[in-house]
Phi, psi and omega in degrees: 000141192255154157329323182287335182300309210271335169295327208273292188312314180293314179300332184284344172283326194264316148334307163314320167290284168330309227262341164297301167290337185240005143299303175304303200307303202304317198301310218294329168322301192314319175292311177301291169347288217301316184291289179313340164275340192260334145302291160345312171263323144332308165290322174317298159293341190261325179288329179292345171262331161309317171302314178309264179356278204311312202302350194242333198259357145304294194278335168293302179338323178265339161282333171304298169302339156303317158300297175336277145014284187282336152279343145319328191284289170289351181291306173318286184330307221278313133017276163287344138298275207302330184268345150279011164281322186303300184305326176287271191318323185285303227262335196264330184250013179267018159253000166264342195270346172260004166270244199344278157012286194257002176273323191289305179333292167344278190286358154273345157272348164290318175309334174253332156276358168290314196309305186309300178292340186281344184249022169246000000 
């Protein structure tokens, strides 16, 4: 064997050894892809019935706030008729109810200097 043979030889051994070492590596790449699609779909299968869920319980939320809404509304209206009945009642009996009032004060303080001068 001549030196170019054995040179020859060791490069195909060592060319072999790569070719080999990068057999491994690609199958082992190949496992991973594989592990990882099969995550991939899992997450999939598990998250597309979570989106649904989120998506109806939205949309009942927003129809609950359109109730809402709408008993705020009337709560205001109802809000604003009583307080403007008050104000009509306050505007229609507090100047009779302050006469009456001072009228009574009146004749009860004339009723008591009468009492005085009659026992005097």
């Amino acid at each position: 064997m001549t030196a170019g043979e054995v040179a020859a030889l060791i490069a195909a051994i060592a060319i072999a050894v790569l070719v080999l070492g990068l057999l491994t590596a690609l199958f082992s790449l190949i496992a991973t892809l594989r592990a990882l699609r099969e995550t991939t779909e899992e997450l999939r299968r598990t998250t597309l019935p979570l989106v649904h869920e989120m998506r109806e319980t939205v949309a009942q939320a927003n129809a609950e706030l359109g109730k809402v809404d709408g008993l705020l509304v009337t709560a205001e209206s109802i809000s604003t008729t009583v307080d403007s009945a008050s104000k009509l009642a306050y505007l229609t009996f507090s100047n009779p109810v302050v006469k009456v009032l001072a009228f009574s004060a009146g004749a009860a303080r004339a009723a008591r200097r009468f009492r005085r001068s009659a026992k005097d």
